[in-house]
VEXVEX-280947 format. One line per 10 residues: number of its first residue (from 1); their letters; for each residue x, y, z of C-alpha. Coordinates in pm, whole numbers, plus 32768, in hexadecimal, padded with zeros to 4 digits. Each point is the difference from the previous one (the first is absolute). Example, Ala and Ser with C-alpha at 12.3 -4.5 7.8 and 13.67 -1.06 7.14 Angstrom:
BEGIN
1 = AS = 84CE 7E3E 830C ~ 8089 8158 7FBE
END
This chain:
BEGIN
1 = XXXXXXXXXX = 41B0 DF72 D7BC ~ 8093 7EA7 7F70 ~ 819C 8022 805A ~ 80EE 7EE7 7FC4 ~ 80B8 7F76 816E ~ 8161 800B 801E ~ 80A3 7F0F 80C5 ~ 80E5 80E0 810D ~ 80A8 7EF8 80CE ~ 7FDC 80DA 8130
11 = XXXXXXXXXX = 7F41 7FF1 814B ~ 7F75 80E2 80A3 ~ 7FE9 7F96 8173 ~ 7EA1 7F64 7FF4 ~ 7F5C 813E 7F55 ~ 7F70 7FD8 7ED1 ~ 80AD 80D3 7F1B ~ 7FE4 809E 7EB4 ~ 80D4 8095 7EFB ~ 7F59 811C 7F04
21 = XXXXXXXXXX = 8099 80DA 7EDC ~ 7FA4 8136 8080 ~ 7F0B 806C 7ED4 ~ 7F50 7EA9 801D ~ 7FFF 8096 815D ~ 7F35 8123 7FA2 ~ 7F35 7F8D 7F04 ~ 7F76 7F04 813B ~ 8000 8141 80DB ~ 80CB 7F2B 80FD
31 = XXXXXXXXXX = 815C 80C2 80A3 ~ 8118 7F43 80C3 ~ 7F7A 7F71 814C ~ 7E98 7FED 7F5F ~ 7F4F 7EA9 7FCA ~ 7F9D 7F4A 7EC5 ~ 7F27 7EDD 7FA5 ~ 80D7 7EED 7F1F ~ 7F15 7EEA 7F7D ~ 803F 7EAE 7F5E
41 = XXXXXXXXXX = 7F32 7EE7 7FCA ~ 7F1D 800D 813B ~ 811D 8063 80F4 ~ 8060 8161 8046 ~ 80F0 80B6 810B ~ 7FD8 8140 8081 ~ 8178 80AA 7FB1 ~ 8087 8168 8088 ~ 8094 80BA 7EC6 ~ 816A 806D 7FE9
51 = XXXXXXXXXX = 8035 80B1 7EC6 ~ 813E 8021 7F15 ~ 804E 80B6 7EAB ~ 810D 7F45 7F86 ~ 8027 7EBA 80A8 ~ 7E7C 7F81 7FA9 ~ 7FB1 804B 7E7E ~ 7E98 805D 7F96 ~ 7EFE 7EDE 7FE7 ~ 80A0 7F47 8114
61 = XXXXXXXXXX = 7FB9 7F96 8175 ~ 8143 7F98 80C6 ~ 7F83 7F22 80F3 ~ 80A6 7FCC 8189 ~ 8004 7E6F 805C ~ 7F0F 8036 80E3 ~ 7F08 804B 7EE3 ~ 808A 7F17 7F1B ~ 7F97 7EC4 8123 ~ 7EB8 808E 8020
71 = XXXXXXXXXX = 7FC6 8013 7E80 ~ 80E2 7EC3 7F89 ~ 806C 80D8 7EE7 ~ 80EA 7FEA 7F0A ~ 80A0 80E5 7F29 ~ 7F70 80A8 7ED3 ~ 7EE3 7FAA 807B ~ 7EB1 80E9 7FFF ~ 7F80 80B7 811A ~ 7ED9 80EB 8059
81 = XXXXXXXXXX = 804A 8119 80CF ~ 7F2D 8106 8070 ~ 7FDF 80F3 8144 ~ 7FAB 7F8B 8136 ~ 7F88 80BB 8115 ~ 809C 8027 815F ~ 7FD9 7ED8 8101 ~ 7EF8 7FFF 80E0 ~ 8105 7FDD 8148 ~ 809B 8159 7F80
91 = XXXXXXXXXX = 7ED2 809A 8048 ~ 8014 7F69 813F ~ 8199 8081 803D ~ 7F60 8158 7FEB ~ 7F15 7FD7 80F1 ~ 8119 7F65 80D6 ~ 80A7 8155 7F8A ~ 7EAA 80D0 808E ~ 8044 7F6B 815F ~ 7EC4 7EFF 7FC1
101 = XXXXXXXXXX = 7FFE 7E91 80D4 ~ 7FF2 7F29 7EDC ~ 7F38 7E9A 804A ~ 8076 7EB1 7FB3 ~ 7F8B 7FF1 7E9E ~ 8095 8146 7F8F ~ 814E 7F70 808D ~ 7FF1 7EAE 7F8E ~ 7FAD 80BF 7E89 ~ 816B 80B4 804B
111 = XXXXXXXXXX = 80C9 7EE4 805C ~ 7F5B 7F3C 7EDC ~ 8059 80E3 7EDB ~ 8163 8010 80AB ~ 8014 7E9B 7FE0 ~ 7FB8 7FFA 7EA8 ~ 80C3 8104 7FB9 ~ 7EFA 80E9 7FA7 ~ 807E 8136 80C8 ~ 8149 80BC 7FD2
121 = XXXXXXXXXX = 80E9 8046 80FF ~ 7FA8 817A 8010 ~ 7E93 7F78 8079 ~ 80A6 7EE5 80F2 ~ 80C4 813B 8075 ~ 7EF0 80C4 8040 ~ 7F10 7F21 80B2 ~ 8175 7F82 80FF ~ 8019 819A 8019 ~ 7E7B 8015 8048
131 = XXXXXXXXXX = 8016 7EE5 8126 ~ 8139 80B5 8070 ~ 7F86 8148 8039 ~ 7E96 7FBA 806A ~ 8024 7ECA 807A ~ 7F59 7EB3 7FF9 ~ 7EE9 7F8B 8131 ~ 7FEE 7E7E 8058 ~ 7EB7 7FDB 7F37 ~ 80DE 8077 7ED7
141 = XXXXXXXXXX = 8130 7F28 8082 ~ 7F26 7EC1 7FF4 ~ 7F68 805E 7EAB ~ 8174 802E 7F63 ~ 807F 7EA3 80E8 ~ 7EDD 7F40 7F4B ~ 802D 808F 7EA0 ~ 8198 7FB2 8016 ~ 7F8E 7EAB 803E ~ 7ECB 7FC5 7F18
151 = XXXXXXXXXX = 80EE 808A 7EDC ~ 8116 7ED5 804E ~ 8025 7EA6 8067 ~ 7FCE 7F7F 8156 ~ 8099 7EDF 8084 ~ 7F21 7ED9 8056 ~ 8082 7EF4 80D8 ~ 7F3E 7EF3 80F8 ~ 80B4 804C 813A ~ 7F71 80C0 8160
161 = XXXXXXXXXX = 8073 80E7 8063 ~ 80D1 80A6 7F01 ~ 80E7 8124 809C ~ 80C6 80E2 7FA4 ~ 8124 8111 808C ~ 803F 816D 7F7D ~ 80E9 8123 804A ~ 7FA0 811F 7FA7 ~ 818B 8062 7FCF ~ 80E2 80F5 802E
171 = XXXXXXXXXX = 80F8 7F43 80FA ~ 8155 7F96 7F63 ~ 8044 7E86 8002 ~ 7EA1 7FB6 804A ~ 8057 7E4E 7FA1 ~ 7F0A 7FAA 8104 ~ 7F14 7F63 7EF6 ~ 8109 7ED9 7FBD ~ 7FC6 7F9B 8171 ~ 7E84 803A 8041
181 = XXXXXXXXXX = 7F81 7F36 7E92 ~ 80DA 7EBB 8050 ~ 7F9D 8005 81AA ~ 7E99 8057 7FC3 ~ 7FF5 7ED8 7EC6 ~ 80B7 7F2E 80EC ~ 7EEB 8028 810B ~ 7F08 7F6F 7F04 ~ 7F80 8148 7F8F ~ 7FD3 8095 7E91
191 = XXXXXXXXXX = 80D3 8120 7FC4 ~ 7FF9 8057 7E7C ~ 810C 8118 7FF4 ~ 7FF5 80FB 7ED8 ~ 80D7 80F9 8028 ~ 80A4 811C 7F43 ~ 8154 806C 7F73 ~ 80D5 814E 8071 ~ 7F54 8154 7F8F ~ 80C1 80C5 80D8
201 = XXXXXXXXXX = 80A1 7F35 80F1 ~ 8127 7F24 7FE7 ~ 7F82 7ECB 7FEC ~ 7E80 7F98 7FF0 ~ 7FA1 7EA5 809B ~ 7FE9 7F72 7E88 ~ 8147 8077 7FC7 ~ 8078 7F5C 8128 ~ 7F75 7EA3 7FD6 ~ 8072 7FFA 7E95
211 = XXXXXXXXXX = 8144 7FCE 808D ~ 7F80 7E9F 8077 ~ 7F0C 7F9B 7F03 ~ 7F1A 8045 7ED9 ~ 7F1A 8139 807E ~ 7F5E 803A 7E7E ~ 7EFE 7F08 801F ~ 7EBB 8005 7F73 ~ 7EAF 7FD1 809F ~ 7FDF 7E62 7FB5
221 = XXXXXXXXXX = 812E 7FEC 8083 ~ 8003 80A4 8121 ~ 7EC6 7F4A 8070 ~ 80B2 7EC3 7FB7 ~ 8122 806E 80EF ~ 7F1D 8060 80F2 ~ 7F38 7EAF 7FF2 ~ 8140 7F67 8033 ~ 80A5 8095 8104 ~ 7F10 80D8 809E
231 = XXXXXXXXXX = 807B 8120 7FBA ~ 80D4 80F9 7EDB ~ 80C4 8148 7FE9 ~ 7FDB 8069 7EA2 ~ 7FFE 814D 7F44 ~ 7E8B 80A5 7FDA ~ 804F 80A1 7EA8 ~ 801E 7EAC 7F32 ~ 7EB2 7F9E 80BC ~ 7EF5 8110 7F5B
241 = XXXXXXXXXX = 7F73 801A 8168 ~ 7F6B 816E 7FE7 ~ 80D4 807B 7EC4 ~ 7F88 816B 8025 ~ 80BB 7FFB 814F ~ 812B 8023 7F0F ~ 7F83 80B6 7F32 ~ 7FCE 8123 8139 ~ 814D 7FAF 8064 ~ 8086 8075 7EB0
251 = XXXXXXXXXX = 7F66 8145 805D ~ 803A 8040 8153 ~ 814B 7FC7 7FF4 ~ 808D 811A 7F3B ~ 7EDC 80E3 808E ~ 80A3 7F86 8178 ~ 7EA5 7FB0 805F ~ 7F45 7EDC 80C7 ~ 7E88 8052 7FEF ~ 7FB1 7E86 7FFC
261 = XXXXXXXXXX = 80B5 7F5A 810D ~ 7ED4 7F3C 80A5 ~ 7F41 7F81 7EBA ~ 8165 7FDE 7F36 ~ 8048 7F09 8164 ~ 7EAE 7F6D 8046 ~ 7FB0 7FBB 7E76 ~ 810A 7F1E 7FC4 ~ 7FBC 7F30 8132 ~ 7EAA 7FDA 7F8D
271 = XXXXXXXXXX = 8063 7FB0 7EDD ~ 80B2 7E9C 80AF ~ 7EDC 7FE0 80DC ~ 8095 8044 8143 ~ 7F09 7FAF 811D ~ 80FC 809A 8127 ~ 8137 8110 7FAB ~ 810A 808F 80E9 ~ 806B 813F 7F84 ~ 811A 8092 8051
281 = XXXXXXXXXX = 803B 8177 8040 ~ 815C 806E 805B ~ 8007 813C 80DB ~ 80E7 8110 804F ~ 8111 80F0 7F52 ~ 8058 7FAB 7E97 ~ 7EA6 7F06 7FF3 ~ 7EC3 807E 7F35 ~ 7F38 801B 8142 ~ 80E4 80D6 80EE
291 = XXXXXXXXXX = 7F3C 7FE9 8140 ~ 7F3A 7EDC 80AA ~ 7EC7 80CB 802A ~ 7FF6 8033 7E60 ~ 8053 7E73 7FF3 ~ 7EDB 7FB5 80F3 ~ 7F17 80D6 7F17 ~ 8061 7F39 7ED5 ~ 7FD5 7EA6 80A8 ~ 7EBF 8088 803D
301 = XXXXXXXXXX = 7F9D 8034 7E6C ~ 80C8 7EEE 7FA1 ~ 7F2F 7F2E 812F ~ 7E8C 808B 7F7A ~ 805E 7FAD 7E65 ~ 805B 7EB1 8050 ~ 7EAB 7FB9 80A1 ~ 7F33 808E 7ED7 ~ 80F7 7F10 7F4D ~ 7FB7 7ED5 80BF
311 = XXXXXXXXXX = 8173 8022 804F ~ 805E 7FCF 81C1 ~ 8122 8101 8017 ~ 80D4 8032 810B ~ 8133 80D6 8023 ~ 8161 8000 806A ~ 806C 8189 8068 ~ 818A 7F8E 7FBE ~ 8144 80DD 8072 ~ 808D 8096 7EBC
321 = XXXXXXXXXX = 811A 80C0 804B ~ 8120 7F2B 7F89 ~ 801B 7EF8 7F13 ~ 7F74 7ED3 8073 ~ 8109 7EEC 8010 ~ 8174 805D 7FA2 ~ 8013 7FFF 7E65 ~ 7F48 80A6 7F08 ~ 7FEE 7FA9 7E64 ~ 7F78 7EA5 7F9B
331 = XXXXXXXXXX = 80FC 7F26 8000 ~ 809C 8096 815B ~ 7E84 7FD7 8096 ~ 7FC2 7EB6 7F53 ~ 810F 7FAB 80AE ~ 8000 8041 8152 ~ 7E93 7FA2 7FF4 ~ 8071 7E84 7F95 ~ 8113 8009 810D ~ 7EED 8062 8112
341 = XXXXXXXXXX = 7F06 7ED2 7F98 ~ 812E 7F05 7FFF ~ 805A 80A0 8155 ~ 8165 8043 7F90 ~ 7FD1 819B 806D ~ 7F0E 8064 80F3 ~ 7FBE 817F 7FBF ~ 7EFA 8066 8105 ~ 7F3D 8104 7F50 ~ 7F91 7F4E 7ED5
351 = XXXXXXXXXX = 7F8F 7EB4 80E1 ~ 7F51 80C2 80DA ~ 7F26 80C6 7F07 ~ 7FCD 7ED3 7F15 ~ 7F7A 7F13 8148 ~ 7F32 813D 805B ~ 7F4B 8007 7EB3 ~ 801B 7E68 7FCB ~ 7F7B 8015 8157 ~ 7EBF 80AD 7FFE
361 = XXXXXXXXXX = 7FCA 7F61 7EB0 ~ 7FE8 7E9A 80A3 ~ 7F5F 80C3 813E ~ 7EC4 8072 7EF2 ~ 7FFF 7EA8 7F6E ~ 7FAA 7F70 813C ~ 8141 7F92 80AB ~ 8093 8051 8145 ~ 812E 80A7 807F ~ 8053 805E 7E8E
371 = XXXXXXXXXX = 8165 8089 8020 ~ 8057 7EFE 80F1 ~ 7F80 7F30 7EFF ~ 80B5 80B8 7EBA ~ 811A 800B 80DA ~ 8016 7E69 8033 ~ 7FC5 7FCD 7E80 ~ 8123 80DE 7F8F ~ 80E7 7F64 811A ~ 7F94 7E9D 7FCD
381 = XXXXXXXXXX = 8065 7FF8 7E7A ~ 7EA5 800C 7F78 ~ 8013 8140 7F5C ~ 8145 7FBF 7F44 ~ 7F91 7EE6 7F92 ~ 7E8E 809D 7F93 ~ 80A8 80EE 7F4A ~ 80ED 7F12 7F23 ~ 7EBF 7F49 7F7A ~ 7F75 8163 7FB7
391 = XXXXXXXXXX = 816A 8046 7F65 ~ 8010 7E8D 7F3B ~ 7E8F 8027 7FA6 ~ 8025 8161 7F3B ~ 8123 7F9A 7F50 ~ 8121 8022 80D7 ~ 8107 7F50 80D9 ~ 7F88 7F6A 8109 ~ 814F 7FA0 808B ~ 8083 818C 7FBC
401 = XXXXXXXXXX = 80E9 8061 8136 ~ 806C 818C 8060 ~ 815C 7FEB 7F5F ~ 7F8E 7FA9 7ED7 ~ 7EFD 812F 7FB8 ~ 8114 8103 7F67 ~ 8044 8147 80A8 ~ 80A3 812C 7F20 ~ 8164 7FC9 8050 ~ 8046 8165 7FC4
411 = XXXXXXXXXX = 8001 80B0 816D ~ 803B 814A 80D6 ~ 8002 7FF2 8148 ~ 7F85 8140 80BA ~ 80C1 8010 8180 ~ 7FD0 80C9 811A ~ 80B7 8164 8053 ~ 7FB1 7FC9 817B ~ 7F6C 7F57 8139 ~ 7EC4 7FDE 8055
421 = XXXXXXXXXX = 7EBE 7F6E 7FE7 ~ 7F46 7FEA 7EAC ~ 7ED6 80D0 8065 ~ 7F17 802A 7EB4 ~ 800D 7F68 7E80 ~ 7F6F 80BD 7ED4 ~ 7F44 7F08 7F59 ~ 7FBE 80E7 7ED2 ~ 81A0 8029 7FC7 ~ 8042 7EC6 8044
431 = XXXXXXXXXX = 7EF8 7F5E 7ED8 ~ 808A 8107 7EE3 ~ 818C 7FB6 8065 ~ 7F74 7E8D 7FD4 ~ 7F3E 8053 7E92 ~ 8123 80E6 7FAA ~ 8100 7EB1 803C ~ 7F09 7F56 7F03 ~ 7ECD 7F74 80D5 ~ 7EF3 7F63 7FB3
441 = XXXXXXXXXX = 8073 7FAF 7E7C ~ 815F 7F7D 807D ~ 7F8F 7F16 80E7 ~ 8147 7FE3 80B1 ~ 8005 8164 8049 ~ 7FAC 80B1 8168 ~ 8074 8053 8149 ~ 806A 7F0A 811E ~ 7FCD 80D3 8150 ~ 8102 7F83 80F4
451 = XXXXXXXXXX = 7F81 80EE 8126 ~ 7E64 803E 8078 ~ 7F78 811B 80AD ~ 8062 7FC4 819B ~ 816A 7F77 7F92 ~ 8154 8061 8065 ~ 80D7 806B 7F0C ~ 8178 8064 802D ~ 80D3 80A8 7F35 ~ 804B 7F4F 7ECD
461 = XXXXXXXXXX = 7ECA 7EF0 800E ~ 7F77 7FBC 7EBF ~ 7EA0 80BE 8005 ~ 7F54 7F56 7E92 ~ 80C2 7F66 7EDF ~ 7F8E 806B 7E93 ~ 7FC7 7ED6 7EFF ~ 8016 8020 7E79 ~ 8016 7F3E 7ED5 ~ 80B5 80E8 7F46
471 = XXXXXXXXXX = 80FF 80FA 8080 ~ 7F56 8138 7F3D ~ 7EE9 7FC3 80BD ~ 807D 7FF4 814E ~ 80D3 8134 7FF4 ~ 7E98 809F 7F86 ~ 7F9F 7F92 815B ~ 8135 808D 80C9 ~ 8008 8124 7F55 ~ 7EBC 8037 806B
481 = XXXXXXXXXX = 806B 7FDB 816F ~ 80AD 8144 7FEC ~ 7E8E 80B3 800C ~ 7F54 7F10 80B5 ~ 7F9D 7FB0 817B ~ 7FFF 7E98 8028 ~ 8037 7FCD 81A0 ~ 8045 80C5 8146 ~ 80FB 7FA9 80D0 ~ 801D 809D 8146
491 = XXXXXXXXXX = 805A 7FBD 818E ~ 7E6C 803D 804D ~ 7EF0 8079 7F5F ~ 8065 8151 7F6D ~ 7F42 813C 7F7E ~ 80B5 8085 7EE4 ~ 7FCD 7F09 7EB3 ~ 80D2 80C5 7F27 ~ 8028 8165 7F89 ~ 7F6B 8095 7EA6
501 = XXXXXXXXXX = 80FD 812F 7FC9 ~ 7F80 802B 7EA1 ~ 7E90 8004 7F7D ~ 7FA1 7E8D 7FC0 ~ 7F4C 7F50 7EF2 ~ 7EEC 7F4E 80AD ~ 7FBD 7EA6 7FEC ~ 7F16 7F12 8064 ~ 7FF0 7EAB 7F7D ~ 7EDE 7F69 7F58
511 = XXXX = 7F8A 7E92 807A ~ 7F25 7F4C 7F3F ~ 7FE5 7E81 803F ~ 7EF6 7F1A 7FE5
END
């Protein structure tokens, strides 16, 4: 059938889209969420159908910009269109769907057709749902790592070794990244840093360093601040470094599901050409991984997929049951991070764990005594400096100081009703009061703790101050309070929590970082 295109002027999210009249519709035998074949010239794009009655006349094709790149159409222009039959890699969902190991060629078909937009998101859904339920072995974990990473770019850069440093999340505050890139570059090493923004958290480690600099870089020039300075923090979605990684994360995260943790991790480091990788997995109540038993297991399958990716992996089994450091929300973290590295605050916590991983980064590399080490290079002035030519070569200022990174002005100050001892932090309270005030889009919004679990507290000490840019939003946050259970206070270590004297509505908060 010969249609005419119509321009839409709409996207569709990297799917290749089509708009039918709904008789021109039947007379195809195509129905919404169905696939045509739309020809011109010698190109031709492979569209899923959405069909209208009155907002697409007869005779016409509206086409998504997706389609309209692939096609370099204009308007008015002519256009076959004709049926197309289902993707091979649906076939392949379904057999996913059957409980059947798929091999590395059925996979990389799947992420392929995602890529290209080729597959809607009830199929994406599907096959996340599939891996959820039934699971996914480490053959199939290596087979979806290499696809993620044949079906983007990869970084290519003429320094040994490259490393890298990942968390798999789930701890408040977690700024250790702005201490470990600029120590481990300042040792000499090759750290090229991509990391991600807030999905559920308060603040992601992109969202953090764009407080200092530039973090929307793109692959050129990230290699160009990495040749220069040895190392870069940077944010992996400008990058295309496995793009159906976000493409997944779209789906889990309404469906509150993680099936790919390990290849999501491993395919992006890959993807940089990381020769050694610390990866960090917090432990403990309010973490992903609750116990250290569960986080030995997963060392162990992240340890086995980064040998059948060429990849040396070690991990770090961290403490996660209170933020780390004393601020969380970008600018707050950005912060206190910059105050540590010019040794203005010395919060004990975050140095520790950022030598630790810094540590047995330079430790794998070769060098000895690596925290003492890390430990000399933050003290010493190296890593401040380090990280203001990383700063000055993305784009920022290299001279920026603490006081001048804005805070939200607009604050609430939560005190204590008695004396004790702070004896536990819920980390999951603590990060929605901190999105509710406005984090991660207001970067000056958070929570600055002013007590940590083991302190004294007397009557009247201030427990955590509330940050805001705009006063709506932070008396979204304190109302909030009211239901929720943010710390314990108590003379020792006592039983009772709290009482439930009416039935509850549970909840259990989500995390999804990468």
């Amino acid at each position: 059938m010969k249609l005419k295109a119509r321009i839409l002027g709409l996207e569709a999210g990297g799917k290749l889209v089509a708009l039918l009249n709904r008789e021109d519709a039947e007379d195809l035998g195509v129905s919404s969420l169905e696939r045509v074949r739309i020809a011109k010239n010698n190109r031709e794009a492979i569209a899923i159908v959405n069909t209208a009655t009155k907002l697409i006349e007869r005779g016409t094709i509206g086409i998504y910009e997706e389609v309209r790149a692939i096609l370099d159409i204009e308007a008015e222009e002519e256009v076959d269109v004709e049926i197309s039959p289902l993707p091979k890699s649906v076939h392949f969902i379904r057999n996913k769907l059957r409980q059947r190991k798929l091999t590395y060629e059925e996979i990389l078909e799947i992420i392929r057709d995602m890529v290209r937009g080729n597959l809607s998101e009830i199929e994406i859904a599907s096959f996340v749902t599939a891996l959820h339920i039934f699971g996914l072995d480490l053959d199939e974990a290596t087979s979806l790592s290499r696809a993620m990473v044949e079906t983007g770019s990869t970084l290519e850069i003429d320094k040994h070794p490259i490393v890298d440093k990942h968390s798999i999340g789930g701890v408040p505050g977690d700024k250790t990244t702005l201490l470990v890139v600029p120590i481990v570059a300042a040792a000499g090493l090759t750290i090229p840093k991509s990391s991600s923004r807030a999905i559920t958290s308060a603040a992601g480690s992109a969202d953090r360093v764009e407080v200092l600099m530039p973090v929307s870089l793109s692959i050129d020039e990230m290699r160009e601040v990495v040749e220069k300075t040895n190392g870069c923090m940077v944010w992996g979605g400008s990058l295309n470094l496995a793009p159906a990684d976000d493409m997944f994360v779209r789906i889990e995260h309404p469906l509150s599901i993680d099936p790919l943790l390990l290849p999501s991790i491993m395919s992006k480091k890959k993807a940089v050409n990381a020769e050694m990788l610390v990866l960090d997995i917090p432990t403990g109540r309010g973490t992903k991984v609750k116990t250290i038993g569960d986080a030995e297991l997963l060392a162990k399958d992240f340890m086995e997929l980064g040998r059948r990716l060429n990849i040396k992996v070690q991990c770090a089994i961290t403490y996660g049951e209170q933020p780390v450091g004393y601020t969380v929300g970008p600018a707050l973290e950005a912060q206190e991070a910059l105050s540590v590295l010019m040794g203005e605050r010395y919060v004990p916590d975050l140095v520790d764990k950022a030598t630790d991983i810094a540590g047995i980064l330079l430790e794998m590399s070769g060098m000895k005594n690596g925290k003492t080490l890390a430990m000399e290079i933050l003290k010493s002035g190296k890593a401040e400096k380090k990280l203001r030519e990383i700063i000055g070569a993305q784009g920022g200022n290299p001279e920026v100081k603490p006081e001048d990174i804005y805070v939200g002005e607009e604050t609430f100050t939560i005190r204590s009703k008695k004396k004790g001892y702070l004896l536990w932090i819920n980390n999951a309270s603590l990060v929605e009061i901190a999105r509710l005030a406005g984090a991660p889009k207001d970067k000056g919004a958070g929570v600055h703790l002013h007590k940590k679990i083991g302190d004294a507290v007397r009557e009247n000490d201030p427990l955590f101050t509330i940050h805001a840019e705009r006063d709506i939003k932070l008396q979204r946050a304190i109302d909030r309070l009211k239901e929720s259970y943010v710390l314990g206070i108590g003379e020792r270590m006592e039983m009772l929590i709290h009482e439930v004297r009416e039935p509850p509505i549970p909840k259990k908060m989500f995390m999804l970082e990468r």
